[in-house]
N, C-alpha and C positions, 0 to 999 in steps of 0.2 A: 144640507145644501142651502144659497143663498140664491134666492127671489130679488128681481126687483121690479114691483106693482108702478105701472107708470099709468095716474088713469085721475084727472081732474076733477072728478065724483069723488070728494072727499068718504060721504057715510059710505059709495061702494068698495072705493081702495082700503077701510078699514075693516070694513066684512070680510073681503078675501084674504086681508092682512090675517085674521083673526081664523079664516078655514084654513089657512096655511099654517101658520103658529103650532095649530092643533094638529098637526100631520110632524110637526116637527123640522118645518123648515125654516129659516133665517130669514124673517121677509122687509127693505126698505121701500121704501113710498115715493115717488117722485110728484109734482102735482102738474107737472109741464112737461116738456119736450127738452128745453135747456138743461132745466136740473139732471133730468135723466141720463143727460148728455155729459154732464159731467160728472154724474155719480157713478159711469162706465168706466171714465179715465183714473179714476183711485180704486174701484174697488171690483173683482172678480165676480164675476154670475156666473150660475149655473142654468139662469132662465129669466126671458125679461117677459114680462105680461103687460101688452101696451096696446093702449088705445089710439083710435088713431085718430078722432078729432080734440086736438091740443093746442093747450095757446103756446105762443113763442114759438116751437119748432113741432109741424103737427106728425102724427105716430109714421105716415110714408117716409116723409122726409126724415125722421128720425132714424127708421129701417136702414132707408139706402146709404145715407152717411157712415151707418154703422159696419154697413158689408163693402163699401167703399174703403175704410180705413183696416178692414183686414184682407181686400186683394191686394191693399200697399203696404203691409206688413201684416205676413200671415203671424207673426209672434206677437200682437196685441193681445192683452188679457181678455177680449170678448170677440176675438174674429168671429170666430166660428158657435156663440153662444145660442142656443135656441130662440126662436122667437113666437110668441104667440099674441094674437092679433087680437082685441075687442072690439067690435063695434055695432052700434044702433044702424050702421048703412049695410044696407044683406042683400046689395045687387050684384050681380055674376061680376059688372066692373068693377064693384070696388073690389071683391073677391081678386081680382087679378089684379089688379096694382095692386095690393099687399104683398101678394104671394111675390109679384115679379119686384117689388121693394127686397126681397130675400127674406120675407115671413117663412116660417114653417108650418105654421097652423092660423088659425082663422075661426072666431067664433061669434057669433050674432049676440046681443041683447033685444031683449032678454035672455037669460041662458040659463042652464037647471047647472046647480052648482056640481054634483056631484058627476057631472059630465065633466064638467071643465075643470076639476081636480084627474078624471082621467086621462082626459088628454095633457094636462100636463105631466103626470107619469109616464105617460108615453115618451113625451119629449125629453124626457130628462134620463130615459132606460137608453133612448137612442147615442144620447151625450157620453154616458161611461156607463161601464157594465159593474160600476164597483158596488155599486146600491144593490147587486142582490147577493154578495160575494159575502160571507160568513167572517168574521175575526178574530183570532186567535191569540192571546199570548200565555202559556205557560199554562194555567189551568183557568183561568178565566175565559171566555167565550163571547161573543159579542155579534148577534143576528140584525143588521142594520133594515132590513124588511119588517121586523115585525117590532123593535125595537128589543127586545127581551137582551138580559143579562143574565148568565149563572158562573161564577166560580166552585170549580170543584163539584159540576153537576147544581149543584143547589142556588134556587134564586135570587137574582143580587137584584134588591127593590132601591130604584132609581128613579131621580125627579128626571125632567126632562131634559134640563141643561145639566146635570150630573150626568143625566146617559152621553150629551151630545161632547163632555168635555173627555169621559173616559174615550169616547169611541175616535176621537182626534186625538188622543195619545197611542190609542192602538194602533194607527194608522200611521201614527209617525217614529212608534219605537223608540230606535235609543235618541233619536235627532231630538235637542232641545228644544220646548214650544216656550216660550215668554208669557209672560202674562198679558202683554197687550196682544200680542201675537193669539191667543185664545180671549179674548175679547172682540176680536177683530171678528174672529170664524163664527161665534158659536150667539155673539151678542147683536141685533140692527142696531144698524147706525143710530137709530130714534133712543136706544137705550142707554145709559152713562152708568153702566158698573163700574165701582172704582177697583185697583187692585185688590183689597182686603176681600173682594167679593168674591174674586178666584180663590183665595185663599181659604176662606169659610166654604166655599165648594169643591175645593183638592180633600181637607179637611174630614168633611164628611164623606167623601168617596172613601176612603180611607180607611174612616172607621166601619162603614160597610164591610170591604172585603178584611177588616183583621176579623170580623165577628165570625166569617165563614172561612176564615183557617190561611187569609194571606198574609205575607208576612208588614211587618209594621214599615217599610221601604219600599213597597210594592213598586208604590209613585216616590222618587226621587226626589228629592231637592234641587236642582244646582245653584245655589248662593249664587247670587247676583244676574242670572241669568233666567230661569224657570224651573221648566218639569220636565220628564222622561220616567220611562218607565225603567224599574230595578232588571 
């Protein structure tokens, strides 16, 4: 899933950058209000984490824009994206402008991290129920809760962006993903993988499951286009 940290505290938006990382989600940075604003209109969230005193365009005004352009188009790529709130102001007012901005959550600074990784699980179980839904193809398996991989029962040991790339082909089956197109999901924007990097990554997923008895075409080629699974 893809985060986007919108929070002018550079060392703080890098810490969470970096609790997030480690849970296995896709997390970009915004340092303002504007950027934020525009990194909605290219790119798909599954959860925005935002502060709300920002320069340019501050985290209310941010909000309401944001649920304003999906009462005018509920087919925008973030109408209905969750939103969770940060802030150093923890009066009941500001509590409600946020919420009435179309926040979904709301949290004070200072705040104990391990809370506010839970509350954003919360809001993202609300979002799709696909995160606890098992994956399946042929003998391979794929547990998106706890990360784990086994072909043919036996464990398939996976880096983290090796889990995130298999578990986006299992998702997509026979439809072909491109290489930018899995770049896009699996990589932040702050990251520049060139295509040979998917490739050194199809590569060794590969030789993974032939070791446990898959066949050598598991994953697909299609010439000029990407991957799909056999």
């Amino acid at each position: 899933m893809r985060i986007l940290v919108v929070e002018d505290d550079i060392q703080l938006a890098e810490v969470l950058a970096e609790a997030l990382n480690r849970r296995q989600y896709v997390v970009d940075i915004a340092k303002d209000g504007e950027a934020a604003w525009n990194s909605t209109q290219s790119m798909k969230y599954d959860l925005i984490v935002l502060d709300i005193t920002l320069p340019k365009l501050d985290g209310i005004k941010f909000c309401h824009q944001l649920r304003t352009v999906g009462i005018n188009n509920a087919a925008h790529r973030n109408a209905t994206i969750p939103v969770l709130m940060l802030t150093a102001r923890d009066t009941v007012a500001d509590k409600i402008a946020g919420l009435d901005a179309g926040a979904d959550d709301y949290v004070a600074k200072p705040f104990d991290l391990e809370e506010l990784m839970a509350r954003i699980r919360a809001l993202l179980r609300r979002g799709t129920s696909s995160s606890t839904m098992s994956l399946l193809w042929e003998k391979l398996y794929l547990n998106p809760s706890t990360y784990e991989a086994t072909y043919d029962g036996y464990p398939l040991s996976l880096t983290l962006k090796e889990y995130a790339i298999l578990e986006l082909l299992v998702a997509h089956g026979r439809r072909v993903l491109s290489r930018s197109s899995i770049i896009e999901q699996v990589w932040s924007v702050d990251e520049s993988p060139v295509e040979e990097t998917i490739r050194s990554h199809i590569r060794c997923i590969r030789q993974k499951l032939k070791a446990l008895g898959a066949a050598e075409n598991f994953i697909e080629t299609v010439h000029g286009l990407g991957y799909r699974l056999k």
